[in-house]
N, C-alpha and C positions, 0 to 999 in steps of 0.2 A: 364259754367256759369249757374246758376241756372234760371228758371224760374223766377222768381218776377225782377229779376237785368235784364234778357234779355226783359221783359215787361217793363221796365222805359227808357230802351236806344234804343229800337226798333224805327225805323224813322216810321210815321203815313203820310196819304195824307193829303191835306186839306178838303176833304172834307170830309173823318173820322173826321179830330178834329172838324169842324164847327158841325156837326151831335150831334157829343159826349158834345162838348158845349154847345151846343144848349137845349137837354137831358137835362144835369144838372141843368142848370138854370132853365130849368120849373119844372122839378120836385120838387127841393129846395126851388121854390116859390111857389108851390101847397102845397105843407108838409108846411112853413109857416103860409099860409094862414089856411090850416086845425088845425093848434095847436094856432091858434093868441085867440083864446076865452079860451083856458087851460094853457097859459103861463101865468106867474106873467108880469110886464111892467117890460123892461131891456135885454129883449133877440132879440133885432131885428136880427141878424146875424146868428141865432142858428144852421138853417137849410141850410146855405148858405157856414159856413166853411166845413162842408162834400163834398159838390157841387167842391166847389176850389182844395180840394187834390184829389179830384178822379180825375178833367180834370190834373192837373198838373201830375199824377201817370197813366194815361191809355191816355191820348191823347200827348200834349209834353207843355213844360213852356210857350210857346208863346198861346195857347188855356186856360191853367190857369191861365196866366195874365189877359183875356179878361174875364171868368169869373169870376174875381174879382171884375174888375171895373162894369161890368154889375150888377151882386148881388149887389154891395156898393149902386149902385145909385139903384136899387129896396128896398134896405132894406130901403133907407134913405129916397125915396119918401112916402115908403107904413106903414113903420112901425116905427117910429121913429117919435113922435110927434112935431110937430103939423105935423099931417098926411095929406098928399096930396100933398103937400109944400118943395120947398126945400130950407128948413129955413135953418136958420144957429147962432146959441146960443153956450152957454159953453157946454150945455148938447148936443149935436148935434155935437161937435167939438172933444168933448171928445170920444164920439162913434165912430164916425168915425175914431180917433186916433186909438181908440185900433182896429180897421176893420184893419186899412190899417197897422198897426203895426205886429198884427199875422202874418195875409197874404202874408205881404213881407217877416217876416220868413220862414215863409213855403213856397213861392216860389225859397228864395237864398241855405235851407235845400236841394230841391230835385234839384234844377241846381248845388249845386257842389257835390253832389251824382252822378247826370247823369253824368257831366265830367269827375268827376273819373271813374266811371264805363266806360265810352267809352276809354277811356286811357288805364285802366286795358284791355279792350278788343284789344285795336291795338297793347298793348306791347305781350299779349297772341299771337294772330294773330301773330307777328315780330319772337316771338317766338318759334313756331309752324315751322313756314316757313325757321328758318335757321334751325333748327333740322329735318326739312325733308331732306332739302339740304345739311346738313350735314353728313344723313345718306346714302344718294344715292351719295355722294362723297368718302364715306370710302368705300360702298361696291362698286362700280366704279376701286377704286385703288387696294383692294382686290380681285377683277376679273381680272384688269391686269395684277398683280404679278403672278396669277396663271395663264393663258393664258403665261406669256414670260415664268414661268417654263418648261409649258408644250412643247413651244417653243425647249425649250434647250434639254428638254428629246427626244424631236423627232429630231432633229440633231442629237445626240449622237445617237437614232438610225440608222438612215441612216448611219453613222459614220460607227456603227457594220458595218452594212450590205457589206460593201465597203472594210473593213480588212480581209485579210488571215490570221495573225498570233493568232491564238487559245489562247495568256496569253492577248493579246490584246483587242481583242473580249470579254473577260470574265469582264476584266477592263472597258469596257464601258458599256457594259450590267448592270453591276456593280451600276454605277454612272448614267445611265439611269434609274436604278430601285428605287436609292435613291429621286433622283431630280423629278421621279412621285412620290412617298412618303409626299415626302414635299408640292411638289402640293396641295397632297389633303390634307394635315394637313392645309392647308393655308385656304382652303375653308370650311376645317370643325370650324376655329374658325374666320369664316368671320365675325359673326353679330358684328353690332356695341353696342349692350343692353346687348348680354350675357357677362358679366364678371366673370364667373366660369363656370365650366364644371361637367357631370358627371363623373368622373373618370372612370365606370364600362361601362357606355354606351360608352365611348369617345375611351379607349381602345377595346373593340371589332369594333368598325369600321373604327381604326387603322389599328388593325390588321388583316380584311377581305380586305383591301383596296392594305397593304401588301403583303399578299397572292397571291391578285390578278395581280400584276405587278412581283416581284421578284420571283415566282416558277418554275422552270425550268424543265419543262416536268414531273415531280416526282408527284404522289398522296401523300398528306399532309393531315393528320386528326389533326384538330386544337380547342381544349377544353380549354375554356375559362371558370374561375371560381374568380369572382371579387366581393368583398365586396362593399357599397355604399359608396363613398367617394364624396364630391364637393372641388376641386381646384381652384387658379383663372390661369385665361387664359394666364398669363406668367409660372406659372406650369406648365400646360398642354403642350405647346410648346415642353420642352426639353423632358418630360415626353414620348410622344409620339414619338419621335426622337429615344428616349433610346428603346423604343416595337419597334420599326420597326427597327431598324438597326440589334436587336437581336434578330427578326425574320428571318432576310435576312440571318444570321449569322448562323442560326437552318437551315434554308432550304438548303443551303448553303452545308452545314457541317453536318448533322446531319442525312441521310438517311442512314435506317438500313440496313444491308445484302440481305433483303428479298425486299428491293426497296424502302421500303415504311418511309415516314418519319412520325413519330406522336407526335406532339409539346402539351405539356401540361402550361398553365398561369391560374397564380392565384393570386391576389392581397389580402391582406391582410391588414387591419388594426387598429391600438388603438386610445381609447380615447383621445381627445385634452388634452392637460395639463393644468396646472394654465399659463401657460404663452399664451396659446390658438394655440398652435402647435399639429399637429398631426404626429406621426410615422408610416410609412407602411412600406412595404416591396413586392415588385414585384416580382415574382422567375418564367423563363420559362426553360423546361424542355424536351426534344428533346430524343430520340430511337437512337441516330446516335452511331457511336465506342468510340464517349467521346474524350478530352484532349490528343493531343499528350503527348510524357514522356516529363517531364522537363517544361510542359508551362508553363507562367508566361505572366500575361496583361499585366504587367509594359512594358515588354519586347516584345511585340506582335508586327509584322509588319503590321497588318489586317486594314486596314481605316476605317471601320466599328468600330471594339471595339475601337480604337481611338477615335471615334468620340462620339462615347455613352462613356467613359470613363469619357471623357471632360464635356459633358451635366451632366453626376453624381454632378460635383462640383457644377453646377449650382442649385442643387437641395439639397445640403448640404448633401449628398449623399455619397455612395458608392458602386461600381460595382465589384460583384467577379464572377469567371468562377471557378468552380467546377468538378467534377464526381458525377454523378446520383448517380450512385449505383458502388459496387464491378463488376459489370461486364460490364455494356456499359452508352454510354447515359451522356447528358452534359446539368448540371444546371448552368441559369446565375441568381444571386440572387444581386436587387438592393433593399438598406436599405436606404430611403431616409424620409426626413421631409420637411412636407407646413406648411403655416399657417391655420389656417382654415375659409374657405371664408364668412362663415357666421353662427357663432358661434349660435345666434339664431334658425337656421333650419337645424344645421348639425347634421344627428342622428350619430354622432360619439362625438358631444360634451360629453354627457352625458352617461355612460356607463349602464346607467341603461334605458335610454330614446328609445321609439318604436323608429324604422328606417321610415324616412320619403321617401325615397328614396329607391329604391329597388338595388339591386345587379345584376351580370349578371351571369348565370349559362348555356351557350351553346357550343352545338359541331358543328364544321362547316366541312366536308369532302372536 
């Protein structure tokens, strides 16, 4: 609320308004008195409606009602002929009419201004107050979800820890590494204001997060090269599901001869279209011995590309698993379409438009 609206609905003491009253009325009867020899006859009031809007506008409507009636009766004693006297004629009736007529406008103008404004300010207030509380409710329940995640991931380790049988163990470790994945994708799109993500930002700390729970003893050199993209936050969900399952999938699967695994991600993307969609394309790229003969996704037993297979359709998408090259090495390349989260600021609307958003260009060892 602006300054002038917070000065007309501010509560005052009494004895500010008696002071401020008090003020006005002399002054507006000093100024009278000083202009009574340079006014034409017909102005008794002149100096006296300034007096009434400032107490009604800087002290409260009950201090500009008093200065009304105090002014009326100074104008009508002192300047209002027959002077000294408080005659009472057509001319004197009339005067007083138009006094008490302005006046009363201008006192009912600024009381349902003040009402409104104070209304306007408790509905603001109301409102302020469920939207805090509705914020610290969403992120409350978004701190729980990830708390019982985490929950579950640390049973399933203890789980590990407890099993002898080695496909067993691999299987929870597994399913421990997803369900902390998830965790953190839970907390990474906790706010309750953001409604889009950076794509470039949001995927590297996917996939450092990745990294960080699903590696399995192996040194992983991880280059990350992603264009500016913004999504909205039901995007991002399966989007980041799809990077991390087919990182787990690269670590997994993908260590070279020489021990070491080197995963390469790059994101790519085009202009939105007339229809305000955008096409990208995801490709991670892994040093490991590549595609046993004969695979096929459709056909895959792996729960992981399962499960990114499935989040593709969600993104009107499609997931293929490839060969790198002629001799080693396994590209997974997802060709998927969003809308674009905000056509106005997305430097991909426009293909000729600067990038407002930057892209990600890191190696992580």
């Amino acid at each position: 609320m602006n300054g002038l609206s917070a000065t007309l609905i501010a509560q005052r003491s009494w004895q500010f308004e008696l002071v401020f009253g008090a003020s006005a009325v002399i002054v507006a009867t000093f100024l009278r008195f000083a202009l009574d020899n340079v006014l034409p006859p017909g102005f008794p009031f002149l100096t006296f409606f300034p007096a009434v809007m400032l107490a009604l506008f800087f002290a409260s409507i009950r201090c500009g009602i008093a200065v009304v009636g105090i002014c009326g009766v100074i104008a009508w004693y002192w300047f209002i002929a027959p002077v000294g006297a408080f005659s009472l004629n057509s001319g004197v009736i009339l005067a007083l009419g138009f006094y008490v007529l302005i006046t009363a406008t201008n006192v009912l103008i600024i009381a349902a201004a003040v009402r409104a404004l104070r209304e306007l300010s408790l509905s603001r207030r109301k409102a302020d107050e469920l939207a805090q509380s509705r914020t610290l409710m969403f992120s409350e329940l978004q701190h729980r979800v990830s708390n019982n995640l985490g929950t579950i991931a640390a049973l399933l380790r203890l789980q590990t820890a407890q099993t002898s049988d080695a496909e067993a163990r691999r299987a929870l470790a597994a399913s421990e590494a997803r369900i902390t994945s998830i965790s953190r994708l839970q907390r990474r799109l906790h706010s309750v204001d953001a409604q889009s993500v950076n794509v470039a930002e949001y995927l590297r700390d996917v996939l450092q997060d990745t990294l960080a729970v699903a590696k399995e003893g192996t040194p992983v050199a991880l280059t990350i090269n992603a264009a500016p993209l913004r999504v909205l936050n039901n995007a991002a969900v399966p989007l980041g599901l799809i990077a991390s399952e087919l990182m787990m999938n690269s670590i997994k699967h993908g260590t070279s001869h020489d021990g070491k695994t080197v995963i390469e991600v790059s994101l790519t993307a085009e202009p939105a279209d007339n229809e305000g969609r955008i096409a990208a394309v995801l490709e991670m790229r892994d040093n490991g011995p590549g595609l046993p003969t004969g695979f096929e996704l459709a056909k895959s037993s792996s729960l992981g590309l399962t499960v990114a297979t499935q989040f593709a359709k969600a993104l009107d998408g499609e997931l293929s698993l490839c060969h790198a090259d002629s001799s080693s090495g396994t590209l997974a390349r997802l060709r998927f379409t969003v809308p674009d989260s905000d056509p106005a600021e997305s430097p991909l609307t426009n293909a000729g438009s600067p990038a407002k958003e930057q892209g990600v260009t890191q190696q992580i060892a």
